[in-house]
C-alpha positions as CSV (number, residue, x, y, z in Angstrom):
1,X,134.5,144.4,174.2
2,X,137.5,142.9,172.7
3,X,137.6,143.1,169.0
4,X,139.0,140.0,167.1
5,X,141.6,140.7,164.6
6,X,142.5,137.6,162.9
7,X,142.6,136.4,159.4
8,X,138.6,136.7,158.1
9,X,137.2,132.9,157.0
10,X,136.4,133.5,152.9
11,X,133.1,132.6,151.9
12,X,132.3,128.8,150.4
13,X,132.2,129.1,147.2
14,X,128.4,128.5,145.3
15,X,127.9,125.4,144.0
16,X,128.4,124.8,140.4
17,X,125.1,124.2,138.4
18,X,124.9,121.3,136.0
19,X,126.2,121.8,132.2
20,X,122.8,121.5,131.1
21,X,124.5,121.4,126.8
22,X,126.3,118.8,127.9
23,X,123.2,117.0,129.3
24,X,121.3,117.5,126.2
25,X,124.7,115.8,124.0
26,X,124.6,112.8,126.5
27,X,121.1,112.4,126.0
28,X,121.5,112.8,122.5
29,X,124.1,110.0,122.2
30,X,121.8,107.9,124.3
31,X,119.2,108.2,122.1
32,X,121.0,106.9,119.2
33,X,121.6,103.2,120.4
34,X,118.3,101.9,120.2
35,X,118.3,103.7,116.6
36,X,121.3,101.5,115.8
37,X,119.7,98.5,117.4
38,X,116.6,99.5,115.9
39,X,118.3,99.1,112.2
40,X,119.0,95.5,113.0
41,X,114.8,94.9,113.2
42,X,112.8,93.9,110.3
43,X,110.0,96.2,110.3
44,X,106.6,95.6,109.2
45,X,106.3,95.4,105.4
46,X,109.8,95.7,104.9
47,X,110.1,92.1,104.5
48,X,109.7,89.7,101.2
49,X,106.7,90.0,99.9
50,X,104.4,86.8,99.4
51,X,104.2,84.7,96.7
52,X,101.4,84.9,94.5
53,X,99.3,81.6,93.2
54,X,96.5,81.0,90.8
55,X,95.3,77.7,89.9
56,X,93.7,76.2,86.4
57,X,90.6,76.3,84.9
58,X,89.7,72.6,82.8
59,X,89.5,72.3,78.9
60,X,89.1,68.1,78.7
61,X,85.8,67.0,79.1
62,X,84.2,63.9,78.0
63,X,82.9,64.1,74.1
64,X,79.6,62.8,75.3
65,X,77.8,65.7,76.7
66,X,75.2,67.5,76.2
67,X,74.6,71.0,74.5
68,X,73.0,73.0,77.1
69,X,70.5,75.8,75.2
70,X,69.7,77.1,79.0
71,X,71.1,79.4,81.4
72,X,73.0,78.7,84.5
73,X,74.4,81.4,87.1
74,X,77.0,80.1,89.1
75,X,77.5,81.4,93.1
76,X,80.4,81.9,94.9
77,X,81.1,78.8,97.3
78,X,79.8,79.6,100.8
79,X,83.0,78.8,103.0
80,X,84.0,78.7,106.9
81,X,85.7,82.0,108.0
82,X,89.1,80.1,108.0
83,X,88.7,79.7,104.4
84,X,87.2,82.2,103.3
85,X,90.3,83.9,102.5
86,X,93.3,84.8,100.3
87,X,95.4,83.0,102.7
88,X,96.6,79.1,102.0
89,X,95.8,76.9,104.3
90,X,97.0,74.4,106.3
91,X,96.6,72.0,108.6
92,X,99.1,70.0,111.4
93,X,96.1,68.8,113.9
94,X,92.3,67.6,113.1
95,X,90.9,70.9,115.9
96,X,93.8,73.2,114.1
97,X,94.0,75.0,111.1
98,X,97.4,77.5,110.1
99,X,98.6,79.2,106.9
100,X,101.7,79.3,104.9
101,X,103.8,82.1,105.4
102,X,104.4,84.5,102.7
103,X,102.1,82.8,100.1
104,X,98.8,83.4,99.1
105,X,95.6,82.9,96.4
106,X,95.2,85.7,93.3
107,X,92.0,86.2,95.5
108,X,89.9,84.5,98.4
109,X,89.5,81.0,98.0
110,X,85.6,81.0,97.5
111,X,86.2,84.1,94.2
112,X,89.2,82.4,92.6
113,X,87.0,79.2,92.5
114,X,84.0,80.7,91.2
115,X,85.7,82.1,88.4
116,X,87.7,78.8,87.7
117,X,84.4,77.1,87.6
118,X,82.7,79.7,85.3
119,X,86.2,79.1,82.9
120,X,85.7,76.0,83.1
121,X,81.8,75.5,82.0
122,X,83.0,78.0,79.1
123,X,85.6,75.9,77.9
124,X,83.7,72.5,77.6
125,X,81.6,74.4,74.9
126,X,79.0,73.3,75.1
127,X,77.1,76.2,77.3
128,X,77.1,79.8,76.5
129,X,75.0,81.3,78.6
130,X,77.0,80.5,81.9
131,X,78.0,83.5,84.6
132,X,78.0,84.9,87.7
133,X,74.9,85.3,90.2
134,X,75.8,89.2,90.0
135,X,75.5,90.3,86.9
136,X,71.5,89.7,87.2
137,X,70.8,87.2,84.4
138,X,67.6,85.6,83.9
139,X,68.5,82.2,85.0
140,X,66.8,78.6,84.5
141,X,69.0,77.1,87.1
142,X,71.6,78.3,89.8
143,X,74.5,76.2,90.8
144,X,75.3,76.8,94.5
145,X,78.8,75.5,96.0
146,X,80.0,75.1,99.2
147,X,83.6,74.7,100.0
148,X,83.9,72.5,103.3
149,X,88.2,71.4,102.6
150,X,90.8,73.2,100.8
151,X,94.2,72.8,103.0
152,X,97.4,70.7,102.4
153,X,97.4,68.1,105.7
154,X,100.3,67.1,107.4
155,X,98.4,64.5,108.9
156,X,97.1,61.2,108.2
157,X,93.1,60.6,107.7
158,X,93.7,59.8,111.6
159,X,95.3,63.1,112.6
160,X,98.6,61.7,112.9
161,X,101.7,64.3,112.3
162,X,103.3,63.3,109.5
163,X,107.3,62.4,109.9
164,X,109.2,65.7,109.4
165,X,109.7,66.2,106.0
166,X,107.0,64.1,104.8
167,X,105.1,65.8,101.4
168,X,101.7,67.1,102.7
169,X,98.6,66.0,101.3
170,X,96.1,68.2,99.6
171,X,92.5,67.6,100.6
172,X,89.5,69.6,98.5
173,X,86.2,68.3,99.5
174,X,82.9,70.7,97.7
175,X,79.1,70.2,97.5
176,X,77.6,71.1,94.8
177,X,73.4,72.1,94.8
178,X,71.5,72.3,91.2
179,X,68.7,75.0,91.9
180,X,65.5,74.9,89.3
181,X,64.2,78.6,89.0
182,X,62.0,80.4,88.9
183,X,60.6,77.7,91.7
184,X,64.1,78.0,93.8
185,X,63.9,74.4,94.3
186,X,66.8,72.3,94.8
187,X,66.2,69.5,92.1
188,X,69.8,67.8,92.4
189,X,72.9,67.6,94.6
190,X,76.3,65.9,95.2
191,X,79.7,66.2,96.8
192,X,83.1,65.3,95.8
193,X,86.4,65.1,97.5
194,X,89.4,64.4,96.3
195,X,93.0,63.9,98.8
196,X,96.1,64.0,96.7
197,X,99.6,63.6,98.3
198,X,102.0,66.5,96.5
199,X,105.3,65.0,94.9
200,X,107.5,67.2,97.3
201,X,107.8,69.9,100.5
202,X,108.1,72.5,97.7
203,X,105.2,74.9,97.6
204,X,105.6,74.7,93.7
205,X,104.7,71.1,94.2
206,X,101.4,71.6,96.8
207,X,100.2,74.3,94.9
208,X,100.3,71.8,91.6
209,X,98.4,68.9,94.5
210,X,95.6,71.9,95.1
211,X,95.3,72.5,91.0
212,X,95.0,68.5,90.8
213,X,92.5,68.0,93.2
214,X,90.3,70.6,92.2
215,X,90.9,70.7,88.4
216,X,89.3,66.6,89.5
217,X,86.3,68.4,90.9
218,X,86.0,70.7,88.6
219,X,85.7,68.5,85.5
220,X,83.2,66.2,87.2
221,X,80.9,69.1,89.0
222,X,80.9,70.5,84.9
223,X,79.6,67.0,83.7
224,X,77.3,66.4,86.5
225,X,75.6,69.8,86.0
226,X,75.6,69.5,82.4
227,X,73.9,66.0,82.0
228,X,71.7,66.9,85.6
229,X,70.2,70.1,83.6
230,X,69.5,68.7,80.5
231,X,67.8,65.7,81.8
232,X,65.6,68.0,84.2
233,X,64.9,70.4,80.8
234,X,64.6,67.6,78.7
235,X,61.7,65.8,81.1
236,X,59.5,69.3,80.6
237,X,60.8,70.3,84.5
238,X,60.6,73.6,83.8
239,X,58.4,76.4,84.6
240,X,57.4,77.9,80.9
């Protein structure tokens, strides 16, 4: 057998395994661009916060009414879902309701008017034993509200869109039910509305339009309960 004696072929050499640190750097710096982007992103709650607004309670009323020696428990306004809310309303389309960004009620729409209404039977004087449904009170009658409007319209009574920048008007529309107890017996009832254009685009300015329109309804519902009560009392309606 003839024996070979060349130069021997060296082996290949292994193959070289990944730097798995420097991987794991790589990756690392990849990581930290979408926490660079991610800096550039508002993130929930990080934003302004919304503006808070109350509106009035009334204190005119006329000199003619009566003194009321009864009780009366007023209800919270019964309301659609859209609003029964803290959120401000409004409204572009007749089939379409939206809300203001970043600006909001002291509480939902059907509480803060409640209490506005309870202020404001307090302040004509000429009741004292006026409250709230809740606190249980024996009552001789029960005022029951419902809230059907309360939105600033950009829109004509049509449904036409305003021109841009037009002032919005502020539409409030409530019916108001005069319940004799302890019977339960709905003895009066009436609705107001009242649609007020605000005096600018500025929410300070539709926000004063919602505290006109329902301070309107508010002094009026006051007088009409007042003067609806005492004539009912006065005419021996009630259960002794």
């Amino acid at each position: 057998m003839t024996e070979t004696t060349g130069p021997l072929s060296s082996p290949s050499p292994a193959p070289r395994r990944p730097d798995r640190r420097r991987a794991v750097k790589l990756v690392g710096l990849g990581a930290l661009f979408p926490l660079a982007a991610a800096c550039a992103v508002e993130l929930p709650g990080s934003g302004e916060p919304p503006r808070i607004y109350v509106l009035t309670p009334k204190n005119t009323f006329p000199d003619d009414l009566p003194n009321a020696d009864w009780q009366l428990l007023v209800e919270a306004p019964t309301a659609p879902a859209g609003l029964a809310s803290s959120r401000i309303v409004l409204r572009r389309k007749l089939v379409e309701i939206n809300y203001f960004a970043r600006a909001a009620w002291t509480d939902s729409a059907p509480a803060m008017l409640q209490t506005l209404l309870i202020e404001s039977f307090e302040n004509s004087g000429r009741i004292v034993s006026v409250g709230r449904q809740v606190i249980g009170l024996r009552a001789d009658f029960i005022l029951k509200t419902d809230l059907r409007e309360f939105q600033a319209e950009y829109m004509t009574e049509d449904g036409t869109a305003l021109p841009e920048g037009t002032p919005p008007f502020v539409r409030v529309r409530l019916n108001g039910k005069l319940v004799q107890m302890p019977r339960r017996e709905i003895v009066a009832s009436e609705t107001w509305e009242f649609r007020i254009q605000a005096a600018s685009s500025e929410m300070e300015a539709i926000i004063n339009a919602f505290d006109e329109a329902y301070g309107s309804i508010l002094k009026r519902m006051v007088t009409w309960t007042l003067r609806r009560g005492e004539e009912i009392m006065t005419a021996g309606g009630a259960d002794g």
